[in-house]
C-alpha positions as CSV (number, residue, x, y, z in Angstrom):
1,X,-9.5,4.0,19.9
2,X,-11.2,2.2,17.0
3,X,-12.0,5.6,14.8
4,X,-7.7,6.7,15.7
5,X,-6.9,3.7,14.2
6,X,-9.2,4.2,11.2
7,X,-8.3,7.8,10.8
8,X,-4.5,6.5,10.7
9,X,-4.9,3.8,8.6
10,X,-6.9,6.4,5.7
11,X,-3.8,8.8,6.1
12,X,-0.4,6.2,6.1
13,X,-0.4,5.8,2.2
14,X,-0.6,9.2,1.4
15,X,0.9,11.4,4.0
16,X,3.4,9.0,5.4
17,X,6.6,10.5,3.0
18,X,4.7,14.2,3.2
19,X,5.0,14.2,6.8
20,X,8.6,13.1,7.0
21,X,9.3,15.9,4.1
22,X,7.1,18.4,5.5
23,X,4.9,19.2,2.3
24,X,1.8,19.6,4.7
25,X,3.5,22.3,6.2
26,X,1.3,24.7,4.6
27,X,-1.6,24.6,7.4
28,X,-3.6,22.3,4.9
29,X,-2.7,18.8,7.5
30,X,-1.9,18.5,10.9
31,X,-0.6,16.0,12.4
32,X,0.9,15.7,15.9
33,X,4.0,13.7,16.5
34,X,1.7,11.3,18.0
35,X,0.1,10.6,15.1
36,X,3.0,10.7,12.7
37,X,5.1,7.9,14.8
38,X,1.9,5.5,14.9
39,X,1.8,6.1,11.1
40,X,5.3,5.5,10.7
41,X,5.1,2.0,13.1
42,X,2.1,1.2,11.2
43,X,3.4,1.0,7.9
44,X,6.6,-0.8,9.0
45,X,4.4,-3.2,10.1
46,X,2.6,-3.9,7.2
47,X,5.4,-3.9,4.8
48,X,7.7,-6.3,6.9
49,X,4.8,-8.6,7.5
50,X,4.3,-8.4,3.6
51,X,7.7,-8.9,3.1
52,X,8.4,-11.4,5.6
53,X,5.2,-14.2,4.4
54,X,6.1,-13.4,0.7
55,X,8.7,-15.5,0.1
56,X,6.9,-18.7,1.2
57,X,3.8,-18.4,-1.0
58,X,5.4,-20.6,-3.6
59,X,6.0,-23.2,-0.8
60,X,2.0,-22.7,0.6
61,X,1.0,-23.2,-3.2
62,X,3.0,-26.4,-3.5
63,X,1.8,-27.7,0.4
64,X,-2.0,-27.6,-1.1
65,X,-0.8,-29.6,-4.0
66,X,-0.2,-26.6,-7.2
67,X,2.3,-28.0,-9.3
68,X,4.8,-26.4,-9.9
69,X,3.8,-24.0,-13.1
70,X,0.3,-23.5,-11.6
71,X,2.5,-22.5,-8.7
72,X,3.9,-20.2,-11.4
73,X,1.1,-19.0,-13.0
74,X,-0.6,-17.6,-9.8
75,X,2.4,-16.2,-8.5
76,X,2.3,-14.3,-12.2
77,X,-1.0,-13.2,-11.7
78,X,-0.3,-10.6,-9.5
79,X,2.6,-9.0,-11.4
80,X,-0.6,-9.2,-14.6
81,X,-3.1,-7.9,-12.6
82,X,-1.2,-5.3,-11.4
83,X,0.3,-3.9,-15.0
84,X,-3.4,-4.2,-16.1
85,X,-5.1,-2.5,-13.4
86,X,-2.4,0.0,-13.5
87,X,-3.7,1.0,-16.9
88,X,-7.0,1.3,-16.3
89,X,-6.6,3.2,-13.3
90,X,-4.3,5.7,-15.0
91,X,-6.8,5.5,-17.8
92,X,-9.7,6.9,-15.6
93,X,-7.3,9.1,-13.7
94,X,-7.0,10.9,-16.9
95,X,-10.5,10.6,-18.1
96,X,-12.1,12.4,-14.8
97,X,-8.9,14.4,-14.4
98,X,-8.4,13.0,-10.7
99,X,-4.5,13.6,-9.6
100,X,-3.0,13.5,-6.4
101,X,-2.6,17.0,-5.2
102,X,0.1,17.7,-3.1
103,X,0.2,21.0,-2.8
């Protein structure tokens, strides 16, 4: 049960939208229907629980005593960190010629 769920897990992000387009079709990824609808519940679940706590980070922050622009500025941090690492991962991406290949 443990190593389904791992397995799962590994293949939401990138097969998720191939498997509801169908670009696996080419014998290079199975998966059952099984699989596909735990996928599909799984990453519902994450982004609703994601986007359901989200909106009441600021008022955590405040609750542990943040004013209100260090409530701000960490909120902001993860828009920064995000551009940045963005970069850097594209960066690399290019350097080692790593792409996602879809086909």
């Amino acid at each position: 049960m443990i190593d389904e769920f791992l397995k799962l897990t590994t293949i939401v992000k990138d097969y998720t939208l191939g498997a509801i387009t169908g670009w696996y079709s080419n014998n290079r990824l199975h998966i059952n229907n099984r699989e596909l609808c735990l996928c599909l519940i799984l990453n519902f679940t994450v982004w609703s629980t994601i986007g359901s706590l989200l909106p009441y980070l600021p008022v955590f922050y405040r609750s542990i005593g943040l004013s209100a622009e260090q409530t701000g500025f960490v909120i902001a941090l993860k828009s920064l960190i995000g551009g940045v690492s963005c970069v850097f991962w594209g960066a690399f991406a290019d350097k080692f010629q790593k792409r996602k290949k879809y086909r």
